[in-house]
mmCIF file of the N, C-alpha and C atoms, coordinates in Angstrom:
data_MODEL
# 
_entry.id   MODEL 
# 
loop_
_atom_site.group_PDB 
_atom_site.id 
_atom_site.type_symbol 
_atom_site.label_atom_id 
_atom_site.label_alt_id 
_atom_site.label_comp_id 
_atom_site.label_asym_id 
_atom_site.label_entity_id 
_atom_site.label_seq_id 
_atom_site.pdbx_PDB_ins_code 
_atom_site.Cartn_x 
_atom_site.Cartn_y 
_atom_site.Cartn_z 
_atom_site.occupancy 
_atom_site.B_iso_or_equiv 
_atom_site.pdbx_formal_charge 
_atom_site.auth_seq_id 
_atom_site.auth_comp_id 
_atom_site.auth_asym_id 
_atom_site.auth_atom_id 
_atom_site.pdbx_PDB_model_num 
ATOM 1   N N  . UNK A 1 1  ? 15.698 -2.070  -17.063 1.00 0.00 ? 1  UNK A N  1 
ATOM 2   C CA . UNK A 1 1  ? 15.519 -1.151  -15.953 1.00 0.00 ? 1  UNK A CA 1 
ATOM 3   C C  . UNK A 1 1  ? 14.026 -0.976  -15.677 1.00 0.00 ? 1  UNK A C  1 
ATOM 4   N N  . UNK A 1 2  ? 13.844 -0.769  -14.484 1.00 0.00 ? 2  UNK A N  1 
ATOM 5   C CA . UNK A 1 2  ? 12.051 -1.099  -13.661 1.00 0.00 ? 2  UNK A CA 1 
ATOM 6   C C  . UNK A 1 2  ? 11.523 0.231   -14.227 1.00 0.00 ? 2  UNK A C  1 
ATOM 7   N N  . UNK A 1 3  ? 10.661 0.522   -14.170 1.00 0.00 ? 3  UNK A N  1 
ATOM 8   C CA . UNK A 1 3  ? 10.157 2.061   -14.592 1.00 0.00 ? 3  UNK A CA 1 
ATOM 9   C C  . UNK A 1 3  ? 10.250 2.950   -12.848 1.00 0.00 ? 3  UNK A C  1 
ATOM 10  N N  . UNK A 1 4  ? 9.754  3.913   -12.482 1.00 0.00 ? 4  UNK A N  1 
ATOM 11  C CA . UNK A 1 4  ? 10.189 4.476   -11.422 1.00 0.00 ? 4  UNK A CA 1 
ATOM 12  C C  . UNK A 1 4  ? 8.049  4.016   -10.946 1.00 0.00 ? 4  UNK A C  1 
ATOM 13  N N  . UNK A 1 5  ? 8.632  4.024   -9.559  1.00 0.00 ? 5  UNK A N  1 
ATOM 14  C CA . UNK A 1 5  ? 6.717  3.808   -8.973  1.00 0.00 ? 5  UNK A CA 1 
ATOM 15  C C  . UNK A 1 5  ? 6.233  5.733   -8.711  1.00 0.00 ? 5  UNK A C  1 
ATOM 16  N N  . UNK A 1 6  ? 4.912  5.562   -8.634  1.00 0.00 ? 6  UNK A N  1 
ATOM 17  C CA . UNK A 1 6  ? 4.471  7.138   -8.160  1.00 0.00 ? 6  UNK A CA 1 
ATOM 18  C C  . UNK A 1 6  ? 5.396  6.968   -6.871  1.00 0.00 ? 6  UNK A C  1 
ATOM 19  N N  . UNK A 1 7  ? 5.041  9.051   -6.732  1.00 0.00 ? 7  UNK A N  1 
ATOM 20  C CA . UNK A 1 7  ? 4.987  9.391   -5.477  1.00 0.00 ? 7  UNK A CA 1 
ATOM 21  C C  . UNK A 1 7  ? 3.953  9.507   -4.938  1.00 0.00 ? 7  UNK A C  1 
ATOM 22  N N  . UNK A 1 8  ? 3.423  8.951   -4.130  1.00 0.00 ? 8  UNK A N  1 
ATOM 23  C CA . UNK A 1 8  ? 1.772  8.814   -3.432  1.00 0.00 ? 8  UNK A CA 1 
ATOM 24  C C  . UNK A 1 8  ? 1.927  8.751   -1.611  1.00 0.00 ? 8  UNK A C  1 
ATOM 25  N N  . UNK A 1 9  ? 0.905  9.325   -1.416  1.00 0.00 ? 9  UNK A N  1 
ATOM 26  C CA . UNK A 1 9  ? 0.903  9.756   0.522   1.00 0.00 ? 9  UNK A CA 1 
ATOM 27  C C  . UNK A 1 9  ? 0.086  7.794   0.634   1.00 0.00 ? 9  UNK A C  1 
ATOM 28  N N  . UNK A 1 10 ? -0.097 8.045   1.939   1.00 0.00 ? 10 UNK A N  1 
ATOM 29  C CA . UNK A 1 10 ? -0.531 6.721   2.587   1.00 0.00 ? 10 UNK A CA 1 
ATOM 30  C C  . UNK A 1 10 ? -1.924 6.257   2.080   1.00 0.00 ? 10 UNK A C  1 
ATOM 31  N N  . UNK A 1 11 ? -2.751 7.182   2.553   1.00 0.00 ? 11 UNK A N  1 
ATOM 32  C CA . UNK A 1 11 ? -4.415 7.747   1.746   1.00 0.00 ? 11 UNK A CA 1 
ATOM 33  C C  . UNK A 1 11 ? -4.270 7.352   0.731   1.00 0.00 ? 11 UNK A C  1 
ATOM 34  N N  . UNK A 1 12 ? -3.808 7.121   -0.529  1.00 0.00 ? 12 UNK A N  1 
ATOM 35  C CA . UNK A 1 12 ? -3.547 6.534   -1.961  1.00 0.00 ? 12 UNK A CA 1 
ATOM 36  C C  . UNK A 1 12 ? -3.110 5.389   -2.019  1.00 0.00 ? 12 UNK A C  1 
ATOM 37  N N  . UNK A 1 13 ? -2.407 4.771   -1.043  1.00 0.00 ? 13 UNK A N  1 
ATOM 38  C CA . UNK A 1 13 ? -1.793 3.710   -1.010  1.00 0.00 ? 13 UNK A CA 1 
ATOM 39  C C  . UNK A 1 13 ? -3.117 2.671   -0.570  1.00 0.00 ? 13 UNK A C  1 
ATOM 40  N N  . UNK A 1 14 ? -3.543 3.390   0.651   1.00 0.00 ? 14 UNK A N  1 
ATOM 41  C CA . UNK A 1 14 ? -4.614 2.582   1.102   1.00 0.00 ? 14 UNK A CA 1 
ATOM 42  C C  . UNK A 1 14 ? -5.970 2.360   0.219   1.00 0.00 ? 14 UNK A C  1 
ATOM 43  N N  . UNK A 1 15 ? -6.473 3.262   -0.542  1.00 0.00 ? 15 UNK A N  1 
ATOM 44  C CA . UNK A 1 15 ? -6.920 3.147   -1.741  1.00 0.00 ? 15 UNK A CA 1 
ATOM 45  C C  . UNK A 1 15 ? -6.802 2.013   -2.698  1.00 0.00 ? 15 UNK A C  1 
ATOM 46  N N  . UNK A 1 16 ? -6.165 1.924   -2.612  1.00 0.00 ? 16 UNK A N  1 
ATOM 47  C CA . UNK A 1 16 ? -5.101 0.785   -3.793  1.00 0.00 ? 16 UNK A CA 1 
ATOM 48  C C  . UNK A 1 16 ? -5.471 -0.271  -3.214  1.00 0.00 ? 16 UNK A C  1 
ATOM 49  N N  . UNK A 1 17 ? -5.446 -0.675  -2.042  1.00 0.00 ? 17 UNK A N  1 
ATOM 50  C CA . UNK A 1 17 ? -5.076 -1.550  -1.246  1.00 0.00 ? 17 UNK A CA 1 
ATOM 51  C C  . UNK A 1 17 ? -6.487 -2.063  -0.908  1.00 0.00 ? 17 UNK A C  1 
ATOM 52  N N  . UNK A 1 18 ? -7.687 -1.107  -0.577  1.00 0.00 ? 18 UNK A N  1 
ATOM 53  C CA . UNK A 1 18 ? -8.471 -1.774  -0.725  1.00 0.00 ? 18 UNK A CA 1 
ATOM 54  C C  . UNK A 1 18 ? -9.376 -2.237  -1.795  1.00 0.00 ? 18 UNK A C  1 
ATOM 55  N N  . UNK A 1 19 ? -9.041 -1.541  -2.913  1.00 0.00 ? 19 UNK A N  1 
ATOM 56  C CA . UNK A 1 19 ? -9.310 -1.942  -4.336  1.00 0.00 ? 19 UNK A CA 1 
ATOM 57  C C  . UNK A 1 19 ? -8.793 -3.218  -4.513  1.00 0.00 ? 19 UNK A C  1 
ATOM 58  N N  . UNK A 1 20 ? -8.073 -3.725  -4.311  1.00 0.00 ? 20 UNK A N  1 
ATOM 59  C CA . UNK A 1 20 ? -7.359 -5.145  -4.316  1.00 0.00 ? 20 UNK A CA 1 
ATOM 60  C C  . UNK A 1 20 ? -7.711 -5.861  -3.298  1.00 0.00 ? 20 UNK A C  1 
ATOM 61  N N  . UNK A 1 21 ? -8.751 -5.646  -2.526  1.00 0.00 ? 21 UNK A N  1 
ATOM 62  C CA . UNK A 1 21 ? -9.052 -6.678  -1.467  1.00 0.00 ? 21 UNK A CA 1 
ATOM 63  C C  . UNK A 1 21 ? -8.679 -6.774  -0.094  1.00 0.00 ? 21 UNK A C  1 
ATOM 64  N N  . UNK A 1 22 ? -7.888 -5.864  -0.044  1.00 0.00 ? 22 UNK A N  1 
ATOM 65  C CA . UNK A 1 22 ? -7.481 -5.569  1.456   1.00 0.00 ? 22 UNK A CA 1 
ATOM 66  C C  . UNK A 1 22 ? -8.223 -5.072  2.258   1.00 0.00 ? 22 UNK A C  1 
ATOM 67  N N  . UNK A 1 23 ? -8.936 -5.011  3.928   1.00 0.00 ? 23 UNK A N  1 
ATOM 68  C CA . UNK A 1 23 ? -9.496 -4.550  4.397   1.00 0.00 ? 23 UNK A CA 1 
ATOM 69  C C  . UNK A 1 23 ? -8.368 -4.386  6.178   1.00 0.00 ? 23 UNK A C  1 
ATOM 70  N N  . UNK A 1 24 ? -8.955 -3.267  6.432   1.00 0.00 ? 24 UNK A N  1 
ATOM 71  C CA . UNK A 1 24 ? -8.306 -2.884  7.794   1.00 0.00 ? 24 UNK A CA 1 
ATOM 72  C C  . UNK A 1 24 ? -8.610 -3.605  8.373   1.00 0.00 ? 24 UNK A C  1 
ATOM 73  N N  . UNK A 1 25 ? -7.705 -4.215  9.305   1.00 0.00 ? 25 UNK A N  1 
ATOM 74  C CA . UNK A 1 25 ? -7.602 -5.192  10.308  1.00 0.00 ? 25 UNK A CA 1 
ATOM 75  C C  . UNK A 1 25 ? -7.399 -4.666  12.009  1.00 0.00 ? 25 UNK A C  1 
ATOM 76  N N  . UNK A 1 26 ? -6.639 -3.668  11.676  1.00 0.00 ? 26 UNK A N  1 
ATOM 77  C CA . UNK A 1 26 ? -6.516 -2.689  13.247  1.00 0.00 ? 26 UNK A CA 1 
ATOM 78  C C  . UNK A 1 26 ? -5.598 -1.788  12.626  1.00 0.00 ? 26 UNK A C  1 
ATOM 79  N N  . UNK A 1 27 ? -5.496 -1.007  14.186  1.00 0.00 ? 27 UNK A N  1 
ATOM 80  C CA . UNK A 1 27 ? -4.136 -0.286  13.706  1.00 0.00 ? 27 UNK A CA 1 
ATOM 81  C C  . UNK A 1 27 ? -3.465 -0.074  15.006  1.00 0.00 ? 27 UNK A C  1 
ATOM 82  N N  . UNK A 1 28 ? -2.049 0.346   14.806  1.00 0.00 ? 28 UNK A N  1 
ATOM 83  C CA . UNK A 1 28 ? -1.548 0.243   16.423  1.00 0.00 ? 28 UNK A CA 1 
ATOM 84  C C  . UNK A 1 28 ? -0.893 1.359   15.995  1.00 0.00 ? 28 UNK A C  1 
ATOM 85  N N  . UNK A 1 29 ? -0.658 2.609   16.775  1.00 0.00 ? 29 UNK A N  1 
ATOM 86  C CA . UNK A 1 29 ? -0.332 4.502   16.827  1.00 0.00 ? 29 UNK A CA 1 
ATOM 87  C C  . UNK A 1 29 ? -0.625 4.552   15.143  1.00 0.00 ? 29 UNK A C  1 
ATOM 88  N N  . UNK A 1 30 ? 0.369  5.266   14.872  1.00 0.00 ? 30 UNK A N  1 
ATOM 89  C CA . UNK A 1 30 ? 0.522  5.201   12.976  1.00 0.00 ? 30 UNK A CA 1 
ATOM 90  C C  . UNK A 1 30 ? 0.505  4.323   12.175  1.00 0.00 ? 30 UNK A C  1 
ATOM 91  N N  . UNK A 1 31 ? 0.527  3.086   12.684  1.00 0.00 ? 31 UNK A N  1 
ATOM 92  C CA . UNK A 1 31 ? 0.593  1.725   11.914  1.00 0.00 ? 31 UNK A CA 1 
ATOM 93  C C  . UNK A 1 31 ? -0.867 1.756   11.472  1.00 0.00 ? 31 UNK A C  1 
ATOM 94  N N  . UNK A 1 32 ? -1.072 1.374   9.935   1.00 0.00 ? 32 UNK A N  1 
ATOM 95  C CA . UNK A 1 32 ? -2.509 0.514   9.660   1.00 0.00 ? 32 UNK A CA 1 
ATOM 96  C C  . UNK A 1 32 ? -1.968 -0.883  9.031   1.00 0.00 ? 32 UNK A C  1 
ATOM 97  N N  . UNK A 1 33 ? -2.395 -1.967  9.742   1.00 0.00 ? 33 UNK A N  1 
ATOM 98  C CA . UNK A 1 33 ? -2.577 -2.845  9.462   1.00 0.00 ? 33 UNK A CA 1 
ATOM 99  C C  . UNK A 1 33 ? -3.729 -3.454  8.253   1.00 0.00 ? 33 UNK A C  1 
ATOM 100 N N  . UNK A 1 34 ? -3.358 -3.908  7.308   1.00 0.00 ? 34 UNK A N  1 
ATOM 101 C CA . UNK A 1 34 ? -4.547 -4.780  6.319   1.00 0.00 ? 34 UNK A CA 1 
ATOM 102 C C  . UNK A 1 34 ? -4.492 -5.952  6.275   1.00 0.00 ? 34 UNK A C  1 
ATOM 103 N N  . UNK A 1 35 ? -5.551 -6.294  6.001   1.00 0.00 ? 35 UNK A N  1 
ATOM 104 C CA . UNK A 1 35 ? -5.528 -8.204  5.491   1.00 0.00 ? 35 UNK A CA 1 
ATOM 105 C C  . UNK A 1 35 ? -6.535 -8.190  4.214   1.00 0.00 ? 35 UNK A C  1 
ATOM 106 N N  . UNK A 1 36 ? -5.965 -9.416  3.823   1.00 0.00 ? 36 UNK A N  1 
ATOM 107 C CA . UNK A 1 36 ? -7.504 -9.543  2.494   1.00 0.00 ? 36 UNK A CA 1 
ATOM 108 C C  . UNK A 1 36 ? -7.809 -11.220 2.670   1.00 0.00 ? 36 UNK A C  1 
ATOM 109 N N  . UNK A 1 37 ? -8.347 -11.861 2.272   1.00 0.00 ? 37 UNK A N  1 
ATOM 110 C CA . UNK A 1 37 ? -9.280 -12.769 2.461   1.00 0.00 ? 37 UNK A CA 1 
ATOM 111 C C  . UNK A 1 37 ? -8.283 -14.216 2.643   1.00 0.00 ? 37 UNK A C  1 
ATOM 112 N N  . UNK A 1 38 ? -7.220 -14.096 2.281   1.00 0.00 ? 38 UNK A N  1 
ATOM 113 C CA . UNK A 1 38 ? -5.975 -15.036 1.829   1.00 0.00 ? 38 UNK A CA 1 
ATOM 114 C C  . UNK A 1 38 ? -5.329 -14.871 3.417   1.00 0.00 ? 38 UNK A C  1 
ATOM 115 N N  . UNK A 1 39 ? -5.547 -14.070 4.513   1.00 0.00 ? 39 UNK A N  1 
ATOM 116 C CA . UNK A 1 39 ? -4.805 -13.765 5.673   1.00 0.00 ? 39 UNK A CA 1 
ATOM 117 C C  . UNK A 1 39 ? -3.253 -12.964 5.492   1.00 0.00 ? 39 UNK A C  1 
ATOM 118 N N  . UNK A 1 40 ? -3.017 -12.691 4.235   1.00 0.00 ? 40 UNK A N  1 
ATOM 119 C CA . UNK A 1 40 ? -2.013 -11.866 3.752   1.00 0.00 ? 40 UNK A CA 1 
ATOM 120 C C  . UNK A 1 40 ? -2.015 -10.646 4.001   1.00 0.00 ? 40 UNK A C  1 
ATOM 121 N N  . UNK A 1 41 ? -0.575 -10.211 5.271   1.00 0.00 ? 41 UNK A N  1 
ATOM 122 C CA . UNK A 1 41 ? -0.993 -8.493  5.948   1.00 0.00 ? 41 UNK A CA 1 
ATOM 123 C C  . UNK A 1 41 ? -0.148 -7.526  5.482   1.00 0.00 ? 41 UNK A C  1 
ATOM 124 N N  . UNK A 1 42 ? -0.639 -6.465  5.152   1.00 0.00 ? 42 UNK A N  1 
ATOM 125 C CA . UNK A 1 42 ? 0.776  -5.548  5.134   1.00 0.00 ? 42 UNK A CA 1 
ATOM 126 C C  . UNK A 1 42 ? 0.101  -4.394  5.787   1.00 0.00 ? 42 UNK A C  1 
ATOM 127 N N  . UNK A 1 43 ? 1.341  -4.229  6.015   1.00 0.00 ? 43 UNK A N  1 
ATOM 128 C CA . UNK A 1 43 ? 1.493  -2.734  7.393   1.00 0.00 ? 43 UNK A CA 1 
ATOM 129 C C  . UNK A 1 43 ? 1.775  -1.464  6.806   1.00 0.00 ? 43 UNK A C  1 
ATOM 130 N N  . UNK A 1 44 ? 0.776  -0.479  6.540   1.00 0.00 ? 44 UNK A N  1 
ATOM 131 C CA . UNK A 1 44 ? 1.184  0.662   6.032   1.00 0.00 ? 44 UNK A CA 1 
ATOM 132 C C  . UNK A 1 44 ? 1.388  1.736   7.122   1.00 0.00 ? 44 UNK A C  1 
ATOM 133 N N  . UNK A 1 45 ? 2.497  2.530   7.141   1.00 0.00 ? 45 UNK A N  1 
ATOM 134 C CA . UNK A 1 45 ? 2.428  4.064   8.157   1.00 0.00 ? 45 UNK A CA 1 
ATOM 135 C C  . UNK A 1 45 ? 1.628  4.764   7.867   1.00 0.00 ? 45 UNK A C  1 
ATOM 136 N N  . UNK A 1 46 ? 1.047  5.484   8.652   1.00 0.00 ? 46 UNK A N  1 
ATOM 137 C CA . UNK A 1 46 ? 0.165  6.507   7.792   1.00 0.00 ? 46 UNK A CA 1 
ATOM 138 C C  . UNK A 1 46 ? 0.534  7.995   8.960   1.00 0.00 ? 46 UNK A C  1 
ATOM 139 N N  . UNK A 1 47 ? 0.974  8.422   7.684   1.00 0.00 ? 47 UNK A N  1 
ATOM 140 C CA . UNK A 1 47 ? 0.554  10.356  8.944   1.00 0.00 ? 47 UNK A CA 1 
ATOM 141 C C  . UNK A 1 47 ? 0.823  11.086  7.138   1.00 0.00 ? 47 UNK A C  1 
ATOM 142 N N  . UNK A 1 48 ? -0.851 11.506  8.073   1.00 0.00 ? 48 UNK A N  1 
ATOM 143 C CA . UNK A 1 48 ? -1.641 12.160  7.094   1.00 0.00 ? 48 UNK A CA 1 
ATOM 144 C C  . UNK A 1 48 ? -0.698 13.245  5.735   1.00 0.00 ? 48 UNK A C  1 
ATOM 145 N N  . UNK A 1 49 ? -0.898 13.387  4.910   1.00 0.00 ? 49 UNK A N  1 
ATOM 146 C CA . UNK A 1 49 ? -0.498 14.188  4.015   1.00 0.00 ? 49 UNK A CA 1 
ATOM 147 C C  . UNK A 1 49 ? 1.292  13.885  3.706   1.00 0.00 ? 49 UNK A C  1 
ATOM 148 N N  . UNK A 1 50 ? 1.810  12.949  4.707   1.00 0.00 ? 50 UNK A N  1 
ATOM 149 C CA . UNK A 1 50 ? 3.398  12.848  3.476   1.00 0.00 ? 50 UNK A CA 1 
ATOM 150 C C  . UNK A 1 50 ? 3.267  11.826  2.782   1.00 0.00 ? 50 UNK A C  1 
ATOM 151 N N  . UNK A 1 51 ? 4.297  11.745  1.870   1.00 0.00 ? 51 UNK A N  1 
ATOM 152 C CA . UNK A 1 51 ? 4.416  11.182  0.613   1.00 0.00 ? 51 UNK A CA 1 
ATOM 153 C C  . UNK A 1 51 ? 5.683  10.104  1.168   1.00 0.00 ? 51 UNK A C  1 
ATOM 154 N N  . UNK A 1 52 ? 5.429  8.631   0.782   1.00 0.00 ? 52 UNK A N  1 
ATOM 155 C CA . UNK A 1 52 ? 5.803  7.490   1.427   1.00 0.00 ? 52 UNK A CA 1 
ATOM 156 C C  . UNK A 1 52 ? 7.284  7.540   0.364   1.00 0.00 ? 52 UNK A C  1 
ATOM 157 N N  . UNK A 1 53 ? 8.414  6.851   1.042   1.00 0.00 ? 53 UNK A N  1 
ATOM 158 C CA . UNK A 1 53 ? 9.388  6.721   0.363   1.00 0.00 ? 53 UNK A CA 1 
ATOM 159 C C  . UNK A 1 53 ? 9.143  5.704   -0.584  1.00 0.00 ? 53 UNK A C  1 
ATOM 160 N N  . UNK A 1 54 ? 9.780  5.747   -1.698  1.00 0.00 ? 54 UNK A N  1 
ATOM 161 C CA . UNK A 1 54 ? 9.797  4.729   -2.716  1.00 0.00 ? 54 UNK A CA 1 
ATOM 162 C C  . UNK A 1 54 ? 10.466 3.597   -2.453  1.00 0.00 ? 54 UNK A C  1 
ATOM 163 N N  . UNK A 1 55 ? 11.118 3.238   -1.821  1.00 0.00 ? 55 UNK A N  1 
ATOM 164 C CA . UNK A 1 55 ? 11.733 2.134   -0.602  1.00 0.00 ? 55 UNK A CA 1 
ATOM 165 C C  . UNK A 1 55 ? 10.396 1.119   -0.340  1.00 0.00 ? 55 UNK A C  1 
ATOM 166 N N  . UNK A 1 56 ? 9.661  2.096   0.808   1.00 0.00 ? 56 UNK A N  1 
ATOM 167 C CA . UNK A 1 56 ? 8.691  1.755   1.537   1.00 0.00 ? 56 UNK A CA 1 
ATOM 168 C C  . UNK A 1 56 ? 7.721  1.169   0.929   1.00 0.00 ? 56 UNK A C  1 
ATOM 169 N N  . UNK A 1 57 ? 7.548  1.791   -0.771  1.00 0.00 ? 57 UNK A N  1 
ATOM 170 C CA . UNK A 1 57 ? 6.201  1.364   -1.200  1.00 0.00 ? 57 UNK A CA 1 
ATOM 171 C C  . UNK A 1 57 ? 6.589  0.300   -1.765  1.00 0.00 ? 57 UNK A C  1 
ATOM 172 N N  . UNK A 1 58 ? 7.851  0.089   -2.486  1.00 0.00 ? 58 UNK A N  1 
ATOM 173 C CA . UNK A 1 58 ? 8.061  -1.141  -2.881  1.00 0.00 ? 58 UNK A CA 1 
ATOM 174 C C  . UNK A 1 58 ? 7.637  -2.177  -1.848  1.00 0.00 ? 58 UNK A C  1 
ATOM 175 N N  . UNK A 1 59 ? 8.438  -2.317  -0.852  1.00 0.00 ? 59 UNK A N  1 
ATOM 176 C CA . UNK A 1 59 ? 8.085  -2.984  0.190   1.00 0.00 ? 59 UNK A CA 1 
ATOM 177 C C  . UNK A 1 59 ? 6.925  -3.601  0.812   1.00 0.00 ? 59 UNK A C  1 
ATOM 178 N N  . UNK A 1 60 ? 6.034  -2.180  0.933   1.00 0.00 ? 60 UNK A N  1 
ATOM 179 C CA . UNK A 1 60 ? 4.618  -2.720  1.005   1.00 0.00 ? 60 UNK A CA 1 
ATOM 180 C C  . UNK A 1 60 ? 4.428  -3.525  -0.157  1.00 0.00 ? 60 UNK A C  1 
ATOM 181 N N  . UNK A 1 61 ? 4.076  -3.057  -1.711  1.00 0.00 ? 61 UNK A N  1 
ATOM 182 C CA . UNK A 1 61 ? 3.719  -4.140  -2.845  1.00 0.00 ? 61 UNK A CA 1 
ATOM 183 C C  . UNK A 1 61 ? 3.900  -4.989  -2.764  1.00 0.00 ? 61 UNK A C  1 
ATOM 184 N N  . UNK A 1 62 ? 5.191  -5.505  -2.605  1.00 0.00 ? 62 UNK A N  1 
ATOM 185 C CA . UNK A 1 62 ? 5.767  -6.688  -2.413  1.00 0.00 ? 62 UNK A CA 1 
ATOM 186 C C  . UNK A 1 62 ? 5.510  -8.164  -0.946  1.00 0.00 ? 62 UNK A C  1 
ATOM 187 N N  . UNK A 1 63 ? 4.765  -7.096  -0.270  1.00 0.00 ? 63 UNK A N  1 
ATOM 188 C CA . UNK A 1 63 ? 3.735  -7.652  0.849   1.00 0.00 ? 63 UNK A CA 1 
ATOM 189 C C  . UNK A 1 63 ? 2.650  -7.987  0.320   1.00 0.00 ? 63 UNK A C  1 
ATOM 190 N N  . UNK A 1 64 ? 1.864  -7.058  -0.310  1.00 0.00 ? 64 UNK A N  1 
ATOM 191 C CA . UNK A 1 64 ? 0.721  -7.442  -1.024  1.00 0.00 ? 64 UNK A CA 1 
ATOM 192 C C  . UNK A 1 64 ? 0.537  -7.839  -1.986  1.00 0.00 ? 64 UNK A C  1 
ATOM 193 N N  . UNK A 1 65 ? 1.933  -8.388  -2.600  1.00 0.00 ? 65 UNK A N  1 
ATOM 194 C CA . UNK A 1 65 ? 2.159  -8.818  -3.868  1.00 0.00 ? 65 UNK A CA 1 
ATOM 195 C C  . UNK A 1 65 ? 1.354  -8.359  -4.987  1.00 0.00 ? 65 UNK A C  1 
ATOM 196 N N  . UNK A 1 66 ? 1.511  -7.427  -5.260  1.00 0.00 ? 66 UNK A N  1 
ATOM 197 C CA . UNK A 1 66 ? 1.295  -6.324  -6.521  1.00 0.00 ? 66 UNK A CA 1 
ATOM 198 C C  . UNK A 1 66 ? 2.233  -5.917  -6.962  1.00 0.00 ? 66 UNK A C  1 
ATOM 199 N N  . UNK A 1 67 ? 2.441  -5.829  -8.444  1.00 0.00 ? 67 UNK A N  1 
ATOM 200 C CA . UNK A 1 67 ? 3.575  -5.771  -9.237  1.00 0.00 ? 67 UNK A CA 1 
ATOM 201 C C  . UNK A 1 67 ? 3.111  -3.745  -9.699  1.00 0.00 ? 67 UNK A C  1 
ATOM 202 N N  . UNK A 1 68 ? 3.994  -3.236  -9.635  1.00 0.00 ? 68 UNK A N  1 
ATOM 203 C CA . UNK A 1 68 ? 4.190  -1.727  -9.852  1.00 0.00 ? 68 UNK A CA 1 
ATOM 204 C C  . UNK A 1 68 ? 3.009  -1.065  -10.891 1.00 0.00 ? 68 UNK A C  1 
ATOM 205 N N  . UNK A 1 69 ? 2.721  -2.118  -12.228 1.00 0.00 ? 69 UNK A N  1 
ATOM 206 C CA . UNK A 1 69 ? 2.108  -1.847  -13.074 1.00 0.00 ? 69 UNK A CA 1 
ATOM 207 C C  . UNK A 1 69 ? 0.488  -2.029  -12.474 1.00 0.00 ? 69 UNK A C  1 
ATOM 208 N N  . UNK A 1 70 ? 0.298  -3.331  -11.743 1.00 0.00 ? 70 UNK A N  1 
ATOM 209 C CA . UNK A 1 70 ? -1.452 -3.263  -11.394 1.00 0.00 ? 70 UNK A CA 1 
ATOM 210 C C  . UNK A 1 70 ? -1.510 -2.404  -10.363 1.00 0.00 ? 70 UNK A C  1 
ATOM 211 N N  . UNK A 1 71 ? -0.249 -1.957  -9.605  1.00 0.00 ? 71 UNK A N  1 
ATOM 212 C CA . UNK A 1 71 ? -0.697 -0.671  -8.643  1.00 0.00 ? 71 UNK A CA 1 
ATOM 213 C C  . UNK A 1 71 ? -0.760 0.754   -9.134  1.00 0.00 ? 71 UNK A C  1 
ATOM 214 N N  . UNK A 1 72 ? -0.457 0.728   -10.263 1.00 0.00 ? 72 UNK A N  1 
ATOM 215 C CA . UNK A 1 72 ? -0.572 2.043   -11.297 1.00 0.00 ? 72 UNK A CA 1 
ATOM 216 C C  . UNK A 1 72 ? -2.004 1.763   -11.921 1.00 0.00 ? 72 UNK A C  1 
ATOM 217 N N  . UNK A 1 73 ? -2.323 0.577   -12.384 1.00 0.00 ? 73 UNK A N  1 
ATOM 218 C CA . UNK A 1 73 ? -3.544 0.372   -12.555 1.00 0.00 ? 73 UNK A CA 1 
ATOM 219 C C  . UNK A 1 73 ? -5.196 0.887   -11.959 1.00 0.00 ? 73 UNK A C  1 
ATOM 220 N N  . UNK A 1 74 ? -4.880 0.010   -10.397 1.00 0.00 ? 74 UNK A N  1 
ATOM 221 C CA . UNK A 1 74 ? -5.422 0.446   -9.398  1.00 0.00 ? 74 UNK A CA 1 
ATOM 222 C C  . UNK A 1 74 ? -5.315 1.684   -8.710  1.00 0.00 ? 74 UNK A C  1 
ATOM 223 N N  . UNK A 1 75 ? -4.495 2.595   -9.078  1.00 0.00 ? 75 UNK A N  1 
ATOM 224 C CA . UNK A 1 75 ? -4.452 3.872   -8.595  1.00 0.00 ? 75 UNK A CA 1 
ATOM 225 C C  . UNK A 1 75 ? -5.459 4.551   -9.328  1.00 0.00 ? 75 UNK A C  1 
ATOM 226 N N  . UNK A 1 76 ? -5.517 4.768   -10.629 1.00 0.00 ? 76 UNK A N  1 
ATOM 227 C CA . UNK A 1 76 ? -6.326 5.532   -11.734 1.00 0.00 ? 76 UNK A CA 1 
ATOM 228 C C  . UNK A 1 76 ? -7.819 5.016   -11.331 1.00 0.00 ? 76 UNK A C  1 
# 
């Protein structure tokens, strides 16, 4: 059984995200778009201060191919 991921708002996610190489690419209304150097994008929602479903974040990771543990990593 997987361990459970945080609960983390968008702001943390994006954090993460650019710790790993991702940089904003645009954004379209709530959408932020990233890329990192590989042309690999993932699309995070962002409105400010909620906390992203655990669905969602899998999802994103799995865009940015980060495994649960180096995004716990990269969070700290």
């Amino acid at each position: 059984m997987s361990e459970k991921l945080p609960r983390v708002t968008a702001d943390k996610v994006i954090k993460v995200l650019e710790r790993a190489g991702f940089a904003l690419a645009r954004q379209s209304g709530s959408h932020k778009i990233y890329k990192n150097d590989e042309g690999v994008r993932v699309t995070v929602p962002y409105h400010s201060g909620k906390i992203l479903h655990p669905k969602l974040l899998k999802s994103i990771l799995r865009d940015a191919d980060l495994t649960a543990d180096q995004f716990k990593e990269l969070l700290n």
